[in-house]
N, C-alpha and C positions, 0 to 999 in steps of 0.2 A: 289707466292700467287695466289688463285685462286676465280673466283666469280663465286658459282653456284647458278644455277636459276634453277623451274621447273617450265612447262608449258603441254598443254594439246593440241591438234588439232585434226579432225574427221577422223576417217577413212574412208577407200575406200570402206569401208563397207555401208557408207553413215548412219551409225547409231552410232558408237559405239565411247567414246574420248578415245584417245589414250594419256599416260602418258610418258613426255619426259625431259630429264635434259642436261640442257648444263653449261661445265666447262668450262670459260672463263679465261686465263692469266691476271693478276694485272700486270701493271706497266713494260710492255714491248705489243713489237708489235706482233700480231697475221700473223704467216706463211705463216698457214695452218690450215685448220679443216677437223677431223677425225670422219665418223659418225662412232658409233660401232653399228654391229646388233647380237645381244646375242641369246644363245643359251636356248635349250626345256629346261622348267622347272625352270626357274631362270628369275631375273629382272637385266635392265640396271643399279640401283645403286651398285650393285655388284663389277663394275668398276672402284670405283671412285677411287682408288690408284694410278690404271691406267693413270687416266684422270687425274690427280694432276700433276702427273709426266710431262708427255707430256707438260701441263700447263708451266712446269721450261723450255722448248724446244719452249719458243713461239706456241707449240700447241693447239687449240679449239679443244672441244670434247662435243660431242653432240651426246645423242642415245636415242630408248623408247622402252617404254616395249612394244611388242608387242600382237598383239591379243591374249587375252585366260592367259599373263600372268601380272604376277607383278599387278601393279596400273591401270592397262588397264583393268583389270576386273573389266566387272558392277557387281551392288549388286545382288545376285541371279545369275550370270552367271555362265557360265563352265568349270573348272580349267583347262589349256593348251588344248584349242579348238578352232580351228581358226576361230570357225562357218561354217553353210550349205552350199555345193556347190563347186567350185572350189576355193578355197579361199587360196590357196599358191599364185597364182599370187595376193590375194588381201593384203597378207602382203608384195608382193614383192611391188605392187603400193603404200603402206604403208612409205616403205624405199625412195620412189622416192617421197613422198609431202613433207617430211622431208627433203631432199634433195632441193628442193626448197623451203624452209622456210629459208635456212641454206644461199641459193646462194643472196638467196635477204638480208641478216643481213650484209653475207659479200663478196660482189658481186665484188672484186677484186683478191682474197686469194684461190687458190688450194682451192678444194675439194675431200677428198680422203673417202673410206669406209674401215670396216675391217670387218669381219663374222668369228663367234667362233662355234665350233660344230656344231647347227641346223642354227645359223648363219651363218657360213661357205655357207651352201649349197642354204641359201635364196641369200645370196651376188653372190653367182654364177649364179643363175639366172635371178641375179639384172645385172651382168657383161652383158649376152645375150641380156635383153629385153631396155636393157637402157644402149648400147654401148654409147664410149665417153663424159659420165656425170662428170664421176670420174679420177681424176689426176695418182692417183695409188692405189692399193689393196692391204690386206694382208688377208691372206685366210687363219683361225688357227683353230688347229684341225678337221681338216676335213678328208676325206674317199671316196675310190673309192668302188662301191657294184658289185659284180658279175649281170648279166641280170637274170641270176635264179633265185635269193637269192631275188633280186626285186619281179620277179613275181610271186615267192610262198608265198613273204608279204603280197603280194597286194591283194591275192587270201585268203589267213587267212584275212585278215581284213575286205577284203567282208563280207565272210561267219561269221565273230564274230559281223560283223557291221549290219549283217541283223536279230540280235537276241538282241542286245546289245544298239541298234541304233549308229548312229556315233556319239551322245558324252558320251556314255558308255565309261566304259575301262573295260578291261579283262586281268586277269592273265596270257593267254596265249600271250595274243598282246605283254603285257609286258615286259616277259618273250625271247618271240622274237623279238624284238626292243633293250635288253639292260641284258638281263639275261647273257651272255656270256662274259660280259666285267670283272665282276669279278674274274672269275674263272681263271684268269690269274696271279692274286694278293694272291690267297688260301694259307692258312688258310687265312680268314678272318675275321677282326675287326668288319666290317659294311659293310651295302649291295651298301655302295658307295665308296668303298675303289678305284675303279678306275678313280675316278676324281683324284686324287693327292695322295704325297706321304705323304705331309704334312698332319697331323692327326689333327693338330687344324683349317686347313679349310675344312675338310672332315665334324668332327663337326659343325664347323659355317654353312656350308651346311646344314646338316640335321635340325640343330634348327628352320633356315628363315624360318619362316611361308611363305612365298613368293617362298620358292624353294620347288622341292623333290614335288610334287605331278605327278600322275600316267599319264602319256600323254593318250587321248583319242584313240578312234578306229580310229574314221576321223584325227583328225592330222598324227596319224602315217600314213595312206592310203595316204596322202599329201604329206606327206616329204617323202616317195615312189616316188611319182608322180613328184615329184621336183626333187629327184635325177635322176631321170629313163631319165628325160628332159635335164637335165644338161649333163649327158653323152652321148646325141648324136652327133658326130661329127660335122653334121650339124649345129647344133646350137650352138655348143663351135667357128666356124668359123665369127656367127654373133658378137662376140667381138673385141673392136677396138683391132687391135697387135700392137698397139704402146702402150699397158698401161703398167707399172711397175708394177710385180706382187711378193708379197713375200709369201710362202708359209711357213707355222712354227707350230710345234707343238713339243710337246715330244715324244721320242723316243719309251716310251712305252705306249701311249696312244692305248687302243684297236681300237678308233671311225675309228683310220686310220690304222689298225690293226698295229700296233707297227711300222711304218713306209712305210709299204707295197702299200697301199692303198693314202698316201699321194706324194709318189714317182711319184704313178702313173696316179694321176690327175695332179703333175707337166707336167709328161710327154705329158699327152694328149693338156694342152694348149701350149705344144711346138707346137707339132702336128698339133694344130690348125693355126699356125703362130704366137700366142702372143711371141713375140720377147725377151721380155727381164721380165724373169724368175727365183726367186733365190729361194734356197729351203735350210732349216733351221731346224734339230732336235736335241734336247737337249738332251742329254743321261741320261736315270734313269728316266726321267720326265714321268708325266702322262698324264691326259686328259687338266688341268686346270695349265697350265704354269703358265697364269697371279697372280695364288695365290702359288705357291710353293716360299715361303718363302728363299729357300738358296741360290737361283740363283733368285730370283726377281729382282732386282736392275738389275744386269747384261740382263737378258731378258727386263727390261721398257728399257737400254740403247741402246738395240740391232734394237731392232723395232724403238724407237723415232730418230735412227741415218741412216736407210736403208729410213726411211720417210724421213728425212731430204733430203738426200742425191737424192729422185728424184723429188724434187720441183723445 
């Protein structure tokens, strides 16, 4: 059984409340808590299957929507925009007041993160800037970018940002940010066919009013900017190498170009010294493991038991 609550707390924005839910375990003792930090375009209730599950594992699970998305949006605000400035560290300081919300409820109990897609790569940064917070990781669907491929994004988003402002979007930002994932899936059904194989959460997708809206100039310029940070050596070495990292995604997710790219951020936190490293892809899978329906159970078993296993 599980008891969920939502609550609200301000961001590091110093302006803006952020929208947060935690699944608490009925009638057994609490392990561990898992914060999740969810991916562009989508809100943390998305999860909640997820967080039920874990719940039967003595797991806590607690996440929010982050800036720009879900219930985090003020009235009149701007669909997946993190707001002006450098504001990728201000979602990552976002994940870290959460994080102490989390350590003072249960100030005894492992605290662990996981980051899915654009989460994936916030949690990475969150691994850097806020070494030894967290007990262990899991880092899903995520992706290594060539240094070019950054700095021709970065270089388009200027120039479309300087016409468009930064919380414009443009067909072409979008187009290169995510136009390419499909065309792996061709013929296609829908322009989201590369989240999943499964066709009735590709639907449920598109219908959320909460999901599927066009990422802005400045986000994409961000999560550039965030990747482009996370892949310097240097600063993959400011990571405790004693944290348990599990890497997982589907085998043909493009985000990590079908396996390619998640290999190869495995490798680089070897590189780094992070010691102990497992790396997990599902065959057939897509972008969104956690909703593919025919391997579900078996994936909530895989992750609720490699967590287990380093508390």
């Amino acid at each position: 059984m599980t008891n969920l609550s939502e609550f609200t707390f301000l961001s590091s924005d110093g302006k803006t409340q952020l929208h947060g839910m935690l699944w608490e375990p009925e009638g057994v003792a609490v392990r561990a808590v898992l914060q999740i930090c969810h991916g562009v375009a989508e809100h943390i209730a998305r999860y909640d299957g997820f967080a039920r599950a874990l719940n039967e594992q003595g797991i806590a699970v607690a996440g929010h929507d982050h800036l720009g998305h879900g219930k985090s949006l003020p009235e009149g605000g701007t669909p997946v925009y993190f707001g002006d400035g450098n504001t990728w560290n201000t979602v990552v300081d976002d994940i870290y007041v959460l994080h102490q919300r989390l350590k003072q409820r249960y100030p005894d109990v492992p605290l662990c993160i996981m980051g899915h897609s654009m989460g994936s790569f916030l949690t990475r940064t969150y691994l850097i800037r806020y070494p030894g917070t967290v007990k262990a990781a899991i880092i899903m669907g995520t992706g290594w970018q060539p240094k070019a491929v950054i700095a021709g994004g970065m270089a388009v988003a200027k120039a479309v940002g300087a016409v468009v402002g930064e919380n414009g979007t443009s067909d072409l930002v979008t187009n290169l940010a995510f136009g390419a994932y499909n065309k792996l899936f061709a013929p296609n059904r829908t322009s989201c066919d590369w989240l999943s194989a499964d066709e009735d959460n590709v639907d449920a997708y598109m219908a959320d009013p909460l999901c599927g809206a066009d990422a802005t100039v400045g986000l994409f310029r961000q999560m550039l900017s965030g990747i482009r940070f996370n892949q310097k050596l240097s600063n993959l070495r400011q990571m405790d190498p004693r944290i348990p990292v599990l890497f997982v995604a589907g085998e043909k997710d493009p985000v990590g170009d079908c396996g390619n790219g998640v290999r190869r951020t495995y490798q680089e936190f070897r590189r780094a010294g992070v010691q102990d490293c497992t790396l997990k892809l599902y065959p057939g899978l897509r972008h969104e493991i956690l909703n593919e329906k025919a391997q579900q159970q078996q994936i909530f078993e895989d992750i609720g038991q490699w967590l287990t296993s380093k508390l």
